[in-house]
N, C-alpha and C positions, 0 to 999 in steps of 0.2 A: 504494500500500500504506500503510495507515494502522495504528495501535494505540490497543486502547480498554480502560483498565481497568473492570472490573467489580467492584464490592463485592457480596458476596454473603452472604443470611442462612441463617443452619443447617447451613454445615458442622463437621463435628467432626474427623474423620479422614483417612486416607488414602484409604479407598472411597469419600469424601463426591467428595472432588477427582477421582478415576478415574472417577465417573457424571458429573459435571460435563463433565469434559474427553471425553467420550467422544460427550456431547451437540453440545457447541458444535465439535469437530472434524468433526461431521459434515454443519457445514452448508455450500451453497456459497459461495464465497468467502473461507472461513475458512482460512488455512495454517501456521495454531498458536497454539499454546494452553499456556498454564503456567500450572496453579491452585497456589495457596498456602492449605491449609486452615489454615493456623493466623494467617495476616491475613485471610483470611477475603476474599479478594480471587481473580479471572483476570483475566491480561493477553493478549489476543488478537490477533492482530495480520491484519489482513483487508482485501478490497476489496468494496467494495459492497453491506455487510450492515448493517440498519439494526439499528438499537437496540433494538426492537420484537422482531426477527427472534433477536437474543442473550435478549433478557428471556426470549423462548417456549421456545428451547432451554435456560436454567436451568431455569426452570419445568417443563418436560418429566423432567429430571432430580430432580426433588421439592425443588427452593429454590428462594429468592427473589431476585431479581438488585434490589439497592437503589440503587445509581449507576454512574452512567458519565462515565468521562474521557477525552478525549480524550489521547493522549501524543503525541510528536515521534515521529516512525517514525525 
C-alpha cells in the first residue's frame, strides 16, 4: 500500500472535490481518497494504480491532475 499526492488544477469548491473523489474512489486498487479543494491537492493512498490511470480518473472528472508524489505510507 502506497500514497500519492496529486496536485490538481481547477478546483474551486466542495462539489469540485466530491466529482474528484468520486472518480478516483472508483478505480481498482484505490482504498481512499481525501481531496483538499482549497490546496488544490488529493492524497490517495493505493496498490497498483499507475499515474497514468489517477491523471485519467481527474481528467474524467473535468481537471487536471498536474503532479504527483510519492508519500511514506
Amino acid at each position: 500500500m502506497s500514497k500519492v499526492e496529486i496536485k490538481i488544477e481547477g478546483m474551486t469548491c466542495g462539489h469540485c472535490a466530491m466529482s474528484i473523489t468520486k472518480e478516483l474512489s472508483g478505480l481498482a486498487g484505490v482504498s481512499d481518497v481525501q481531496v483538499d479543494h482549497q490546496k488544490g491537492s488529493a492524497i490517495v493512498e493505493l496498490t497498483d494504480v499507475s499515474n497514468e490511470q489517477l491523471s485519467q480518473a481527474v481528467s474524467e472528472a473535468g481537471y487536471t491532475a498536474k503532479e504527483f508524489t510519492t508519500l511514506n505510507a
